[in-house]
C-alpha positions in Angstrom: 142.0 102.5 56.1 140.9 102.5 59.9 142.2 106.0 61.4 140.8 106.2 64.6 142.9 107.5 67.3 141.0 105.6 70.2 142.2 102.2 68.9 145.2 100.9 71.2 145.6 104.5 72.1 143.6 104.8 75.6 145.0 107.5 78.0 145.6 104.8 80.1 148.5 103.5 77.8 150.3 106.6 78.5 150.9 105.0 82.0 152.4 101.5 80.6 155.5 101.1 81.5 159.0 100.5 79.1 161.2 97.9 79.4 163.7 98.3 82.3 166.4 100.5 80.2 168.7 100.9 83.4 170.6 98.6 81.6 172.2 101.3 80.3 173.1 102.8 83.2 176.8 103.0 83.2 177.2 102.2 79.6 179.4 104.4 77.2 177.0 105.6 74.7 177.8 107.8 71.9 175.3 110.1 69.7 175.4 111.7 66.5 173.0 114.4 65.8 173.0 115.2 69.5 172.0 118.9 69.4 168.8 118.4 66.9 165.4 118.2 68.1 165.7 113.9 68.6 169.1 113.7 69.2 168.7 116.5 72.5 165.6 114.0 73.6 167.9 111.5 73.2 170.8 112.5 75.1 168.3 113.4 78.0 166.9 110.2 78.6 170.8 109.1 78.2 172.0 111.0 81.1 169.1 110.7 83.5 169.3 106.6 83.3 173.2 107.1 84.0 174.7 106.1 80.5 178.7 107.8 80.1 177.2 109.7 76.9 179.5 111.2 74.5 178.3 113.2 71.3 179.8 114.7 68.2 179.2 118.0 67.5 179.9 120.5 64.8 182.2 123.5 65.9 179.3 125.5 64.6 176.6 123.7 66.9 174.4 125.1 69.8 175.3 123.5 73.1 172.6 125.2 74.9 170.1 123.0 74.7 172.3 120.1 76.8 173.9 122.7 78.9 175.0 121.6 82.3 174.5 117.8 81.6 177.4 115.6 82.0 178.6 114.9 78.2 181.6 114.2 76.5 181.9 116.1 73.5 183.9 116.0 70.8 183.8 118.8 68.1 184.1 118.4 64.3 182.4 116.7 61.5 180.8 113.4 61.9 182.2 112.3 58.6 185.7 113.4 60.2 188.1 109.9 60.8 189.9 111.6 63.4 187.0 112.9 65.2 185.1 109.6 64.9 188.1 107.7 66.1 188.2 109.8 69.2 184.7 110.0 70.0 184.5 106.4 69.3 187.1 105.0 71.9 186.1 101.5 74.1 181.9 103.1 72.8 179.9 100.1 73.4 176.7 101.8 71.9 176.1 104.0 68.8 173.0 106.4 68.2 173.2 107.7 64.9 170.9 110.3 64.8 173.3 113.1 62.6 171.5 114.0 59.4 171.9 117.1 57.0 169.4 120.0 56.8 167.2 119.9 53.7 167.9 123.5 52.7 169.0 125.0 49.0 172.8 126.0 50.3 173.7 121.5 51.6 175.0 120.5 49.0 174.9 116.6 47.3 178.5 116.0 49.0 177.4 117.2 52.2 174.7 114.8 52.1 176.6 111.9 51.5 179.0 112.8 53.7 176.9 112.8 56.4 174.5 110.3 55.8 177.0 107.8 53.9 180.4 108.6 54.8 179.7 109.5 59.0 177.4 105.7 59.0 180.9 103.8 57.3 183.1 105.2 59.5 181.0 104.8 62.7 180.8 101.2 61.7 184.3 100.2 60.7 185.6 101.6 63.7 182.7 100.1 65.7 184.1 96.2 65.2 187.2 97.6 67.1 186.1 98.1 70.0 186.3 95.7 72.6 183.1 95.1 74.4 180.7 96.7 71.4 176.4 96.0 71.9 174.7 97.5 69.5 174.6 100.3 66.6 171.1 101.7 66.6 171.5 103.4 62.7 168.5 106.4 62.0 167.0 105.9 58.8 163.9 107.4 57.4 160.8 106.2 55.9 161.2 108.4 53.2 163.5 106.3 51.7 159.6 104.3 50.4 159.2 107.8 49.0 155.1 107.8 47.8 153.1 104.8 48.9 151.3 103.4 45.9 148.9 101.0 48.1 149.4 102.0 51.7 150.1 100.3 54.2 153.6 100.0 53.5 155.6 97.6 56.1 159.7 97.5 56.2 159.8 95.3 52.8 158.2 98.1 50.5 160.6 99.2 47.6 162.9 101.8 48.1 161.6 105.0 46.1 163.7 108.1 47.3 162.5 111.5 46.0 165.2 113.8 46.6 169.1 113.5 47.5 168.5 114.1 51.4 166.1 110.4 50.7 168.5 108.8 47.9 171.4 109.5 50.6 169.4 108.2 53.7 168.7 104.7 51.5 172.3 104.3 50.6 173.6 104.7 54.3 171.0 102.1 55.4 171.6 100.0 52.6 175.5 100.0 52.6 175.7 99.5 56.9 173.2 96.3 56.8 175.4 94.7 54.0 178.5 95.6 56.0 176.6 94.0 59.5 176.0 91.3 57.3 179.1 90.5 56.5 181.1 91.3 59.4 178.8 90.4 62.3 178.0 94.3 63.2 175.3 94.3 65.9 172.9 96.8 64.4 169.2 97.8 64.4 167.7 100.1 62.0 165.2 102.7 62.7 162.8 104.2 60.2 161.1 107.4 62.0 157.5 108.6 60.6 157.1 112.5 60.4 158.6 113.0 64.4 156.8 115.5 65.9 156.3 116.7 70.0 157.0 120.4 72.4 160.1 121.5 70.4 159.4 120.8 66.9 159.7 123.2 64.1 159.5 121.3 61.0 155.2 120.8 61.3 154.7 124.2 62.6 153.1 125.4 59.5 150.6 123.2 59.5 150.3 123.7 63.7 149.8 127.7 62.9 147.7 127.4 59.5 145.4 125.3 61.9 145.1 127.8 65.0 143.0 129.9 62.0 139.8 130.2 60.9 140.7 128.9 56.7 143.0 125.6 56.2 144.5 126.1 52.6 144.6 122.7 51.6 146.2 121.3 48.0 144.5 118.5 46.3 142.1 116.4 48.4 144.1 116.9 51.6 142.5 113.0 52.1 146.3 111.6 51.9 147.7 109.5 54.8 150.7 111.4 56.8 152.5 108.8 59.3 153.3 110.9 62.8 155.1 109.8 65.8 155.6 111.7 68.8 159.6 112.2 69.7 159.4 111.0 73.7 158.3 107.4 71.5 160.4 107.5 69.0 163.3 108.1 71.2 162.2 105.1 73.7 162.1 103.2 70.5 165.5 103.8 70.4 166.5 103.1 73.8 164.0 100.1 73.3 166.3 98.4 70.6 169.3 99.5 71.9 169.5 96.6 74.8 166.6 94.1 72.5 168.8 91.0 71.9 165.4 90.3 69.0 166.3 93.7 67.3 169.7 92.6 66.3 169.7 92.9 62.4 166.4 93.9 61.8 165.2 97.3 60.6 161.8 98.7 62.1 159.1 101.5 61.1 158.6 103.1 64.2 155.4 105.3 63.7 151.5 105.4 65.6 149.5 102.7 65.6 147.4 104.6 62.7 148.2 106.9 60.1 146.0 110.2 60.2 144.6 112.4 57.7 146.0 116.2 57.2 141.9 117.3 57.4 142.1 115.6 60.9 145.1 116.6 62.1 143.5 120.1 61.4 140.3 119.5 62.7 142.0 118.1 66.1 144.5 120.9 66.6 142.0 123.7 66.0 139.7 121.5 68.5 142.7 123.0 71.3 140.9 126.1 70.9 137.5 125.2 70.0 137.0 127.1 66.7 135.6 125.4 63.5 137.9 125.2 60.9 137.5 125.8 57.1 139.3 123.8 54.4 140.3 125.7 51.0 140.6 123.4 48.6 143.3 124.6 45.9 144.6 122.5 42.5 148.4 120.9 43.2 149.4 120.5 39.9 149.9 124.6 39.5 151.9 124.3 42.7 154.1 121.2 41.7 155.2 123.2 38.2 156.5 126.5 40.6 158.1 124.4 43.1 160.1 122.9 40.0 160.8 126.2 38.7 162.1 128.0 42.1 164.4 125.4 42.8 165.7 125.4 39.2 166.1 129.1 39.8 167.0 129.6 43.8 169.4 126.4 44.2 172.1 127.4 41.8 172.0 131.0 43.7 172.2 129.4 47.4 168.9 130.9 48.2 165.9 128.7 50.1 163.1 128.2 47.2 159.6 129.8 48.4 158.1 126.7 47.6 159.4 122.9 47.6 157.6 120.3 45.5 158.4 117.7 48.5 156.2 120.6 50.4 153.7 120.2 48.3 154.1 116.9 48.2 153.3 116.7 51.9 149.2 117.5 50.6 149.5 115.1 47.9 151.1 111.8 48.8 150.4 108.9 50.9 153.0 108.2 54.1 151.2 105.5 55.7 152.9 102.9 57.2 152.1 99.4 58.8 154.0 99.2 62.0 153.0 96.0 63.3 156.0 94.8 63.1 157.5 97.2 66.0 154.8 96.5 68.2 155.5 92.4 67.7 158.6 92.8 69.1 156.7 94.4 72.1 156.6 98.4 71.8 153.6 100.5 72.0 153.7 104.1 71.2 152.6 106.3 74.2 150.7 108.6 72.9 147.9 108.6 70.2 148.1 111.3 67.3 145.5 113.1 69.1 147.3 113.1 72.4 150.7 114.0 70.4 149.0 116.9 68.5 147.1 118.6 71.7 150.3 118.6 73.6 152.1 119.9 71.0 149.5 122.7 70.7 149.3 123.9 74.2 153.7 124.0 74.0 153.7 126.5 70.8 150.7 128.5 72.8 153.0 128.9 75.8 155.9 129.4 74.1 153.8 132.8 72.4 154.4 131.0 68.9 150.4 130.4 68.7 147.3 132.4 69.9 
């Protein structure tokens, strides 16, 4: 599989402009998930076109990261009725980014409840209102779990590893049936591994990187699918007011998948020091993963090691995301672009050296 970063990724693309998305611009907009690392890129983007943005938020949630911007918000739990019903009032577009933190102490009916639950009552009380567009619904492509013959495109079997994936497949499942049947203007989203300045969740393998020995498990030759936030987000908006997108459900993700050697190889590039890959058996790995979630979860306590962590080294995420860019998107930036900006924000954040 072709990998190479300078295909349909020149720096010049960075310059191409997006479809004319002041057509929100006045428009009553609400998002779930609104504080999180997409959701805030999101609601930024939102407010500086002019859209009336109102967001759920848990009573528990940090505002800071939206503070000062012009936002409605209504506080409670997404899968709350009443708090849906308020936040929901004359909405004419949804952006439901909410999901539930993969850590030991969520437990299975937190999950549904706020992948399941929060995505059927958005949408019920969605065909209410009077002058409703469009529900933009956040899925995942880990819902495709391990790709036995990547690429996978949006018709690949559903294969969900884990609860937080099982859950994710049966909110996107239920809310197509229900557009379906009711006439629901909806478009699905299925984010690669989102990644850009702000993101915690590839970090590790930022910081493992910056060193002079990459611990690798297996091969380390498996495809990872990336896609840089400020895209994915534009994807978003990109959907949002695309009268083709109705009732379709997209992989959003870089031209290209990329390698976890290269993604090494071109973050420890930011600082121009060889890097050094350990190659270490998975198999031993995969068996203790099992074991400290048998014994942490029960207790409430985060295991030390996840087999879906391991998994990252292991299994092939590559995706075929032609279909996205027929409808006429192009990601902005090319993994190597996304990865060296990235770099430079953890180094002046103080997070990387």
């Amino acid at each position: 599989m072709q990998t190479d970063d300078r295909i349909g990724n020149k720096p010049e693309m960075r310059e191409q402009r997006r479809p004319n998305y002041l057509f929100l611009a006045g428009a009553p907009v609400l998002v779930t998930g609104a504080t999180g690392f997409t959701g805030s890129n999101l609601v930024k983007k939102l407010v500086k076109i002019g859209a009336k943005v109102t967001a759920i938020a848990r009573n528990s949630s940090d505002l800071t990261v939206l503070q000062g911007l012009p936002i409605k918000w209504v506080r409670g739990d997404v899968f709350d009725e009443n708090v849906v019903r308020e936040a929901i009032h004359d909405v004419s577009y949804i952006f439901h980014v909410a999901a539930a933190y993969r850590e030991a102490k969520v437990s299975a009916e937190t999950y549904h409840n706020v992948h399941v639950k929060s995505t059927q009552l958005l949408a019920i009380h969605a065909l209410a209102q009077p002058d409703f567009k469009r529900f933009v619904h956040i899925s995942t492509v880990g819902v495709h779990g391990h790709i036995e013959n990547p690429p996978a495109n949006e018709d690949y079997p559903f294969h969900p590893g884990d609860i937080y994936q099982q859950t994710k497949a049966e909110a996107e499942l239920w809310i197509r049936e229900f557009s379906q049947k009711n006439g629901l203007p909806i478009a699905v989203v299925r984010p690669a591994a989102i990644f850009g300045p702000g993101d915690k969740r590839l970090f590790k393998v930022f910081k493992m990187a910056s060193r002079k020995w990459f611990p690798v498990l297996g091969s380390g030759n498996g495809f990872y699918h990336l896609i840089h936030v400020d895209d994915l987000t534009d994807f978003f908006l990109f959907v949002a007011i695309n009268r083709k997108a109705v009732g379709q459900v997209f992989i959003c993700g870089n031209s290209e998948p990329i390698q976890l050697r290269n993604m090494a190889r071109i973050i420890a590039g930011r600082w121009g020091r060889p890097i050094h890959f350990i190659r270490i058996p998975a198999s031993p790995f995969f068996a203790l993963g099992f074991f400290c979630e048998m014994v942490c979860r029960p207790l409430n306590v985060e295991p030390p090691i996840y087999r879906r962590r391991v998994a990252f080294y292991t299994k092939d995420r590559a995706f075929d995301t032609s279909k996205m860019r027929a409808l006429g998107f192009t990601p902005k930036y090319s993994n190597q672009q996304g990865l060296v900006e990235t770099a430079q924000w953890y180094q002046q954040k103080g997070w990387l050296r």
